[in-house]
N, CA, C and O atoms as CSV, one atom per row, in Angstrom:
chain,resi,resn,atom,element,x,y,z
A,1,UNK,N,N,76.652,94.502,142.995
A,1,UNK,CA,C,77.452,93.334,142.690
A,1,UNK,C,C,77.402,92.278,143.794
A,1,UNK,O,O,77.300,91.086,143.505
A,2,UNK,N,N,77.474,92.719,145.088
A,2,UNK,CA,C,77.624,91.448,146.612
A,2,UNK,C,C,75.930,90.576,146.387
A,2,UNK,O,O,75.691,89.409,146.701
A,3,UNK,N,N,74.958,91.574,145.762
A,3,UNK,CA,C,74.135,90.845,145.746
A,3,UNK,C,C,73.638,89.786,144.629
A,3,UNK,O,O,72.953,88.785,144.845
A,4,UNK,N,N,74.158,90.253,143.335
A,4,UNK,CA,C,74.464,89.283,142.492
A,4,UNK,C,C,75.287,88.311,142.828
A,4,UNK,O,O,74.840,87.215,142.490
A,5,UNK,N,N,76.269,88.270,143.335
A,5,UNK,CA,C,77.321,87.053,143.819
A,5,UNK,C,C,76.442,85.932,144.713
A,5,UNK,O,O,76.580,84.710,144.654
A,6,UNK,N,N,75.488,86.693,145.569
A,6,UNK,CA,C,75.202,85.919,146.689
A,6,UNK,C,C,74.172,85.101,145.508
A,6,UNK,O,O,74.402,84.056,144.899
A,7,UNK,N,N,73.373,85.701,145.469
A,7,UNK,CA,C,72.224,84.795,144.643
A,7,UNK,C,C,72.736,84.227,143.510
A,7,UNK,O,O,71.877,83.491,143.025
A,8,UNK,N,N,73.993,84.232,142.707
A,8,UNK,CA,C,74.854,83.007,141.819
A,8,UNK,C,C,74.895,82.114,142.699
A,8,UNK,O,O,74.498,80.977,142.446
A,9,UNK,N,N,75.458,82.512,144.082
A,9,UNK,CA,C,76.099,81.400,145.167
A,9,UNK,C,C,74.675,80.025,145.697
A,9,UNK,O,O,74.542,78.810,145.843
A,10,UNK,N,N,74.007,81.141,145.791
A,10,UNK,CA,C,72.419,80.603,146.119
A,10,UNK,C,C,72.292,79.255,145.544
A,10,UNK,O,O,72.391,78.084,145.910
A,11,UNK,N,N,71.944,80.147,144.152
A,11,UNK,CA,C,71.646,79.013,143.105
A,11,UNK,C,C,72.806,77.392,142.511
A,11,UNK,O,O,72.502,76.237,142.212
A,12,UNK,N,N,74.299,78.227,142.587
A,12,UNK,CA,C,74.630,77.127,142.737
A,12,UNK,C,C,74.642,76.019,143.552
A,12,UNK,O,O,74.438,74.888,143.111
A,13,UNK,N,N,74.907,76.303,144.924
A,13,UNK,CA,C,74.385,75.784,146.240
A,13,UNK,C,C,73.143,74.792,146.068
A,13,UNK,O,O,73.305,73.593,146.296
A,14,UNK,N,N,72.040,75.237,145.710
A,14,UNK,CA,C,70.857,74.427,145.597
A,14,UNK,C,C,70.794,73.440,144.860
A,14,UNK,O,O,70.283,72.394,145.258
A,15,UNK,N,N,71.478,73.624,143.212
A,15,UNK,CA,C,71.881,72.488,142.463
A,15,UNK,C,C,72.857,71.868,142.610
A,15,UNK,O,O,73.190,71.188,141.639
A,16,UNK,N,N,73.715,71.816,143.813
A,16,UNK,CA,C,74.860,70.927,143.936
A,16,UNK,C,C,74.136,70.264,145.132
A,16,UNK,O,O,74.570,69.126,145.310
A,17,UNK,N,N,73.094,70.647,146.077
A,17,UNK,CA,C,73.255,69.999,147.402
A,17,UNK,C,C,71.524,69.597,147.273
A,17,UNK,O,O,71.111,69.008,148.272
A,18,UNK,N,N,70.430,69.855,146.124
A,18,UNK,CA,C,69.518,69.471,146.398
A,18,UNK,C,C,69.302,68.264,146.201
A,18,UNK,O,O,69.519,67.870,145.055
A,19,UNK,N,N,68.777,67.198,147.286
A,19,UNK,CA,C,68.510,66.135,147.069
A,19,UNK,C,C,68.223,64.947,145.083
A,19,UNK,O,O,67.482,65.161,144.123
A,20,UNK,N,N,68.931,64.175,145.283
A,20,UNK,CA,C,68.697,64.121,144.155
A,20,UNK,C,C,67.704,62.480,144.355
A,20,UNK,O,O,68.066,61.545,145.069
A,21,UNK,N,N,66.430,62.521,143.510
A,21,UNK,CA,C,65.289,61.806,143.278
A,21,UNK,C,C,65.262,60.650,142.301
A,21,UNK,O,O,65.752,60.923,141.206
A,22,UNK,N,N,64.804,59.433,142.451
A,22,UNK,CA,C,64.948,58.901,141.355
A,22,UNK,C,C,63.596,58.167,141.602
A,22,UNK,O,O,62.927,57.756,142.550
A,23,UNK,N,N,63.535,58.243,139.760
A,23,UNK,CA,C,61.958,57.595,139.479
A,23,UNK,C,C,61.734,56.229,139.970
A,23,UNK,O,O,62.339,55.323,139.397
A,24,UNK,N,N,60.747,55.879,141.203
A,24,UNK,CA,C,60.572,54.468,141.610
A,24,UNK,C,C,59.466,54.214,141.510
A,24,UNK,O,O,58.955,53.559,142.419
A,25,UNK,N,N,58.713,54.598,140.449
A,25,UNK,CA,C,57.794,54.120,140.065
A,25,UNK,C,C,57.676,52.357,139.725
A,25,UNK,O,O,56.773,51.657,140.184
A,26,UNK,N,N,58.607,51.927,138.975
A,26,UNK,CA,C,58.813,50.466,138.687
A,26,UNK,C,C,59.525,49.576,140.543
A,26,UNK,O,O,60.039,48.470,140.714
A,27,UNK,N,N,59.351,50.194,141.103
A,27,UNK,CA,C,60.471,49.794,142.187
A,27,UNK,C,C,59.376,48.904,142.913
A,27,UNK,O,O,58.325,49.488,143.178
A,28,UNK,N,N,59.500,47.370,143.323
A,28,UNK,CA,C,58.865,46.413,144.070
A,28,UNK,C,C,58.534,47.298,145.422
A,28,UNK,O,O,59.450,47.885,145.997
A,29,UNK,N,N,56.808,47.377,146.025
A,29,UNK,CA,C,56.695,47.912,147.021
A,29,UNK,C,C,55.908,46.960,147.786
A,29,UNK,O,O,55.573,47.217,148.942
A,30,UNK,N,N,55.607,45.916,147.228
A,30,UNK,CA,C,54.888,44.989,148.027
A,30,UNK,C,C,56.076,44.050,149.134
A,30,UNK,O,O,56.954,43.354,148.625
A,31,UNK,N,N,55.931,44.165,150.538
A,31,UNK,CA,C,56.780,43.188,151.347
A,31,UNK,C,C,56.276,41.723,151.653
A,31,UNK,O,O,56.829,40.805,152.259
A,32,UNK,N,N,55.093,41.802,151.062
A,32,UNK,CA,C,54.222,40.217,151.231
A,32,UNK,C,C,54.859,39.407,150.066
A,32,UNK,O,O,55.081,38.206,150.217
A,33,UNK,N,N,55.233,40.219,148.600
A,33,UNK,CA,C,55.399,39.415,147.422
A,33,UNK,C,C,57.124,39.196,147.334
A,33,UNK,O,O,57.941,39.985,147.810
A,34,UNK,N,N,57.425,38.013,146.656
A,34,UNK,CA,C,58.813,38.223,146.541
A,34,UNK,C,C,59.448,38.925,145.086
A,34,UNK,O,O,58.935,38.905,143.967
A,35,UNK,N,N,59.941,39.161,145.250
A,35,UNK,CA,C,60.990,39.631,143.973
A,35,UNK,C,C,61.737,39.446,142.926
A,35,UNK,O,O,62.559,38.677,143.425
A,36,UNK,N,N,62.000,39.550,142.065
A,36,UNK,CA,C,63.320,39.126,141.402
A,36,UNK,C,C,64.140,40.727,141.237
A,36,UNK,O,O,63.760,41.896,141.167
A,37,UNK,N,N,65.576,39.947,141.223
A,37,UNK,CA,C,66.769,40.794,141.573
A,37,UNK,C,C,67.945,40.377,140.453
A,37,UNK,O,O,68.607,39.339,140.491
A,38,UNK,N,N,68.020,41.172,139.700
A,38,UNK,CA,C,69.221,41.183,138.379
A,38,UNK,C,C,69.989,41.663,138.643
A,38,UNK,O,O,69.685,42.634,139.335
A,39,UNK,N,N,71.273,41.527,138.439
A,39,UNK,CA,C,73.269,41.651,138.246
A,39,UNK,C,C,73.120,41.662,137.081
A,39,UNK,O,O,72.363,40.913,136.462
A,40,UNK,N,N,74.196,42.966,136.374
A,40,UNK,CA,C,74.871,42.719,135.354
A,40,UNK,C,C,76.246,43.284,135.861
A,40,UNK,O,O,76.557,44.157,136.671
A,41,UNK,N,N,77.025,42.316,134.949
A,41,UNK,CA,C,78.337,42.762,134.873
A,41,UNK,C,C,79.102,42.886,133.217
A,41,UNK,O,O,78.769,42.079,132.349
A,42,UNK,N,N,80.028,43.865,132.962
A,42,UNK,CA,C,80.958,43.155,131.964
A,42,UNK,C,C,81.801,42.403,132.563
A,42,UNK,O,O,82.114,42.360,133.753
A,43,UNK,N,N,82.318,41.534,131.268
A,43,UNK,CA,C,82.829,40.161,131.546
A,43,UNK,C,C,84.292,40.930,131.481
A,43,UNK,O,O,84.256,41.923,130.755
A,44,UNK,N,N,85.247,40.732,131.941
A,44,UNK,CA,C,86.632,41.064,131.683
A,44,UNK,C,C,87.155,42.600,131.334
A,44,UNK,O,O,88.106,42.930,130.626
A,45,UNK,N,N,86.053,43.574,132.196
A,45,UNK,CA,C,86.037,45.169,131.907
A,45,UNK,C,C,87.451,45.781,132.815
A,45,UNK,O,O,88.147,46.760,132.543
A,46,UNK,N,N,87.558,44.942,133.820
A,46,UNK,CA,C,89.469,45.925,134.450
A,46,UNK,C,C,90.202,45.495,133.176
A,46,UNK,O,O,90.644,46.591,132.831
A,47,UNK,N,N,90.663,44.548,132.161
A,47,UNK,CA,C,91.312,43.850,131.521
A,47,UNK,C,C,91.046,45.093,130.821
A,47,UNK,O,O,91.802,46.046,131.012
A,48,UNK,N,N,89.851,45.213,129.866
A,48,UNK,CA,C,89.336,45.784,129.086
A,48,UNK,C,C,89.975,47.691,128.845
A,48,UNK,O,O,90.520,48.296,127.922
A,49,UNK,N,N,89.577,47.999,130.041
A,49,UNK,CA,C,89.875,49.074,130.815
A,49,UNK,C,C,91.767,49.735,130.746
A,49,UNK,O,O,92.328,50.824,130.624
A,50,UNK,N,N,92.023,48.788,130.855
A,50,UNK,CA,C,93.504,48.649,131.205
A,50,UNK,C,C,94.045,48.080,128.989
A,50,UNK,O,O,95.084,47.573,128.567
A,51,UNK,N,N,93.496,48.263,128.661
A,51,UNK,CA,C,93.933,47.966,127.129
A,51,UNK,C,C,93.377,48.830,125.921
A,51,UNK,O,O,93.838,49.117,124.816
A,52,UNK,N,N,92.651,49.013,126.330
A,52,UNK,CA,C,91.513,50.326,125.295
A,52,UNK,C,C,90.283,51.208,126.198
A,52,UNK,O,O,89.094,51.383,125.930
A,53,UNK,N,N,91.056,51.640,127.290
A,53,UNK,CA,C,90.787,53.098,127.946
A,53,UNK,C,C,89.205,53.540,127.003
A,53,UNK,O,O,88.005,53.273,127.075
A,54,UNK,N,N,90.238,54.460,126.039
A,54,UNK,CA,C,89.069,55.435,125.265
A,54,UNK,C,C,87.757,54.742,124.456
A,54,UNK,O,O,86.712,55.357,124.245
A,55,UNK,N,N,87.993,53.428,124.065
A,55,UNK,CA,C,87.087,52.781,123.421
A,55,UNK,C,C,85.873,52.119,124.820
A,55,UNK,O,O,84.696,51.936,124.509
A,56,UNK,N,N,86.203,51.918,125.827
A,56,UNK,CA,C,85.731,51.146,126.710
A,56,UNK,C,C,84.439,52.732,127.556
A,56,UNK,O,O,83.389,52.609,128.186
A,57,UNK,N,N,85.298,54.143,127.098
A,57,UNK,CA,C,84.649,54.626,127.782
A,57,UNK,C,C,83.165,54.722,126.874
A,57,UNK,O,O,82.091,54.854,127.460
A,58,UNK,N,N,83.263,54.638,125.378
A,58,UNK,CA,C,82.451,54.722,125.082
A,58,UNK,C,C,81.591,53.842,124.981
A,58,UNK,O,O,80.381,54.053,124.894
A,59,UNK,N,N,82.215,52.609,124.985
A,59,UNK,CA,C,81.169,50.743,125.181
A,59,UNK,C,C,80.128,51.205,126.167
A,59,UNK,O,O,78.907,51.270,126.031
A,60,UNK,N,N,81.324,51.681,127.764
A,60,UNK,CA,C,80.425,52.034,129.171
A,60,UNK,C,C,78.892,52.718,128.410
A,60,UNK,O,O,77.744,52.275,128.430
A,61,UNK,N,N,79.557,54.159,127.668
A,61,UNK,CA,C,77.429,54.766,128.247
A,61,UNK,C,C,76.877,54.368,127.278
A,61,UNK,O,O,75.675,54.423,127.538
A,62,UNK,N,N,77.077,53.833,125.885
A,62,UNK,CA,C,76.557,52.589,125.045
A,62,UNK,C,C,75.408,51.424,126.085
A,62,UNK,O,O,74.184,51.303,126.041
A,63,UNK,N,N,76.493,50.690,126.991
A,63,UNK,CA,C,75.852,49.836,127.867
A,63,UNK,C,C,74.966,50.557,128.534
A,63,UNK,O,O,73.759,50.317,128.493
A,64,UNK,N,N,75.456,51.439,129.162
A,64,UNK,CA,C,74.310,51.867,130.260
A,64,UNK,C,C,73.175,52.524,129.640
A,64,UNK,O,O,72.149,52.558,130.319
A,65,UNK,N,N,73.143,53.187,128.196
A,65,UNK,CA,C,71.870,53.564,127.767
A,65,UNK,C,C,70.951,52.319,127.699
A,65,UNK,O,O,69.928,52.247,128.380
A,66,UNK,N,N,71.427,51.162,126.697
A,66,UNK,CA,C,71.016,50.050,126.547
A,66,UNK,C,C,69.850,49.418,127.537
A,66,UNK,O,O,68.656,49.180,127.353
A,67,UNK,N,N,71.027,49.200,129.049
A,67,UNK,CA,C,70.453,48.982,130.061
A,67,UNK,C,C,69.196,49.597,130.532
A,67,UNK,O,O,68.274,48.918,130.984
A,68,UNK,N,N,69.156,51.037,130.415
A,68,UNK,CA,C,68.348,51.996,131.444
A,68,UNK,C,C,67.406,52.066,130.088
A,68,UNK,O,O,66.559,52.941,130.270
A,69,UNK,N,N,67.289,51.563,129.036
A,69,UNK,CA,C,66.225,51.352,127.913
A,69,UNK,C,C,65.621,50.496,128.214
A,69,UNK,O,O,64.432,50.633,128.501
A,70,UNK,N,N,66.406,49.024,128.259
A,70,UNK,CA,C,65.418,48.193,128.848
A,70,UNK,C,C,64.661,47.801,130.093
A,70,UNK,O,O,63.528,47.338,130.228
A,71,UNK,N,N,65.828,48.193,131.178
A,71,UNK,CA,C,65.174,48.627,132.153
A,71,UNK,C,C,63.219,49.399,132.137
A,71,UNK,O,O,62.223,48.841,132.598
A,72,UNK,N,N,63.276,50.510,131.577
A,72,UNK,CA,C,62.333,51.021,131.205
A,72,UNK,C,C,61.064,50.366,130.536
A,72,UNK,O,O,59.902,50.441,130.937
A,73,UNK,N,N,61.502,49.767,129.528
A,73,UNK,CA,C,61.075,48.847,128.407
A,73,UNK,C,C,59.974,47.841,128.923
A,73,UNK,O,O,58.799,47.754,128.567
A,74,UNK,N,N,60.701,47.075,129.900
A,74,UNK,CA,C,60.237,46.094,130.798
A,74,UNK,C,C,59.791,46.589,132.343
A,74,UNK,O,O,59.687,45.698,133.187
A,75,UNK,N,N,59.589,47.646,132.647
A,75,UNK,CA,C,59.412,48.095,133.587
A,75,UNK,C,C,59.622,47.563,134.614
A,75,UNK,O,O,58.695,47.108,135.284
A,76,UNK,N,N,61.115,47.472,135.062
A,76,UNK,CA,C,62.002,47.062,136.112
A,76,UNK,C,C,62.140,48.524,136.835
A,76,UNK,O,O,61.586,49.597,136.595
A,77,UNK,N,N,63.400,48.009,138.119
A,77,UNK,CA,C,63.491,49.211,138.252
A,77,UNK,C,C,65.224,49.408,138.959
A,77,UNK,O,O,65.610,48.770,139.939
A,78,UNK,N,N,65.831,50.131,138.417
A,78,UNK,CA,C,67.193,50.320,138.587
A,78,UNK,C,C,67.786,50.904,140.337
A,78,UNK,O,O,68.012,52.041,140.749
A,79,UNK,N,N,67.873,49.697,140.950
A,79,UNK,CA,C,68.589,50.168,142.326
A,79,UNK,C,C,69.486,50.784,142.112
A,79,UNK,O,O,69.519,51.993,142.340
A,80,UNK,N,N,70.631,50.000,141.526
A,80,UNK,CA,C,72.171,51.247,141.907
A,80,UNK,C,C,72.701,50.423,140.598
A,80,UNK,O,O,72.253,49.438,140.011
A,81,UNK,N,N,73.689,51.136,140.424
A,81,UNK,CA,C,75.075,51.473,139.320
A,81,UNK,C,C,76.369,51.219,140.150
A,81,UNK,O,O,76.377,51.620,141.314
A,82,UNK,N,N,77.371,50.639,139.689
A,82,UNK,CA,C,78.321,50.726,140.388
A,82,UNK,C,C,79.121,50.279,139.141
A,82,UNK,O,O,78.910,49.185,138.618
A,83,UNK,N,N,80.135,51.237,138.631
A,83,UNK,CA,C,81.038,50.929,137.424
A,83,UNK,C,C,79.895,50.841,136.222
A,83,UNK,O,O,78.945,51.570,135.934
A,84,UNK,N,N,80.464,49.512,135.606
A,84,UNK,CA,C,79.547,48.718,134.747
A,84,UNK,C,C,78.867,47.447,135.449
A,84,UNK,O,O,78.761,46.397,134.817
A,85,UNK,N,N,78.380,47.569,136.846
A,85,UNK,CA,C,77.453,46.922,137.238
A,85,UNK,C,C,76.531,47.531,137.021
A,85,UNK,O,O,76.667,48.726,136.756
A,86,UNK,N,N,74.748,46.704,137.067
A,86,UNK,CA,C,73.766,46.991,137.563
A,86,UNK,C,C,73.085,46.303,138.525
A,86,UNK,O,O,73.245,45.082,138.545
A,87,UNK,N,N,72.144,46.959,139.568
A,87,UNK,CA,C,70.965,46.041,140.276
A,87,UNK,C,C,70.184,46.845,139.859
A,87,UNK,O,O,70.242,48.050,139.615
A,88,UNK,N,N,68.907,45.557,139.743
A,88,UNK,CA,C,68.086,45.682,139.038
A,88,UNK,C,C,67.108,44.999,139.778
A,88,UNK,O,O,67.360,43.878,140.220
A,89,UNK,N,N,65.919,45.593,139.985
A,89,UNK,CA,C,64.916,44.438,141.019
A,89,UNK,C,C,63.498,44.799,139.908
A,89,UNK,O,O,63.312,45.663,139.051
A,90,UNK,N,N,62.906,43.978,140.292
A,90,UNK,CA,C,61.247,44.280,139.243
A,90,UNK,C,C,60.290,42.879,140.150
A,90,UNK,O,O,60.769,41.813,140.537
A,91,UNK,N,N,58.833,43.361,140.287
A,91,UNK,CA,C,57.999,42.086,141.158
A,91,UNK,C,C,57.743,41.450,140.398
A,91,UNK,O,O,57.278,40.384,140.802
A,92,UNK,N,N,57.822,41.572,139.213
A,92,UNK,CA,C,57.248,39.911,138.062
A,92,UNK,C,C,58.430,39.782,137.491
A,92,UNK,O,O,59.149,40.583,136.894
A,93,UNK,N,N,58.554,38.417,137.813
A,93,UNK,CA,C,59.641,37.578,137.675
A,93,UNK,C,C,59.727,37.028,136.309
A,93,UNK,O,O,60.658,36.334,135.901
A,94,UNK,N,N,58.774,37.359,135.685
A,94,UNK,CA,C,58.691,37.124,133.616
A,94,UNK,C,C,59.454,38.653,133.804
A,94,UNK,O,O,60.676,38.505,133.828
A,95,UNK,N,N,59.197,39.512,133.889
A,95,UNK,CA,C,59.792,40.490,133.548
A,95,UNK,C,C,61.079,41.051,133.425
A,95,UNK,O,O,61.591,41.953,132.762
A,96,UNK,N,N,61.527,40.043,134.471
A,96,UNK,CA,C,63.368,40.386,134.837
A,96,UNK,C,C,63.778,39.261,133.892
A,96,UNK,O,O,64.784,39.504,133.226
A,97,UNK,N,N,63.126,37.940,133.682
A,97,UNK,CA,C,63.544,37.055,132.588
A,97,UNK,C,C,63.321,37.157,131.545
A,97,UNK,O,O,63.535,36.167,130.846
A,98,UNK,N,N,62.831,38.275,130.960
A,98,UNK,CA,C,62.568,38.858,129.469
A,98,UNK,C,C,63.652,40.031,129.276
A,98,UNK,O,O,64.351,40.063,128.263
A,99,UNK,N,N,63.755,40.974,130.277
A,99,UNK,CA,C,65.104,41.488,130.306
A,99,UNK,C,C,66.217,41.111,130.312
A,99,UNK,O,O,67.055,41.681,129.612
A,100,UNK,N,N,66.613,39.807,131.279
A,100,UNK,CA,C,67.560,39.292,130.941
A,100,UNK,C,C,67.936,38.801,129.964
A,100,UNK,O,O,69.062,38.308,129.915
């Protein structure tokens, strides 16, 4: 049994603390070229938030599939998340204006 426990412990351990990776394949690597850099926000989401809770949670991963579709779509590439923000950077600048 101590040794079954340990190796549950193991394994959980590894999937809580192993680095986690994200695909940057689309991610601008040239420092000679410039960039374009996308924001999204919802418009009036604390309001939102604060009036229809349960409906808003489901708008949220609605949006964010949406997003991380087109993201994809257009081969951008997703810096960070924060709430219902996004950054969003991509090196062709048609590309972030076709997403947008």
């Amino acid at each position: 049994p101590l040794v079954a426990v340990l190796i549950i412990g193991i394994v959980v351990m590894y999937i809580f603390l192993k680095p986690k990776t994200r695909d940057n394949r689309n991610a601008p690597k040239d420092p000679t070229r410039p960039i374009c850099v996308l924001f999204t926000d919802i418009q009036a989401s604390t309001t939102l938030w604060g009036e229809i809770p349960e409906e808003m949670s489901e708008a949220l991963d609605v949006h964010h599939a949406v997003i991380r579709k087109l993201i994809q779509k257009h081969k951008c590439y997703e810096v960070k998340t924060i709430g219902d923000c996004f950054m969003i950077a991509t090196a062709d600048p048609a590309a972030g204006l076709t997403l947008a």
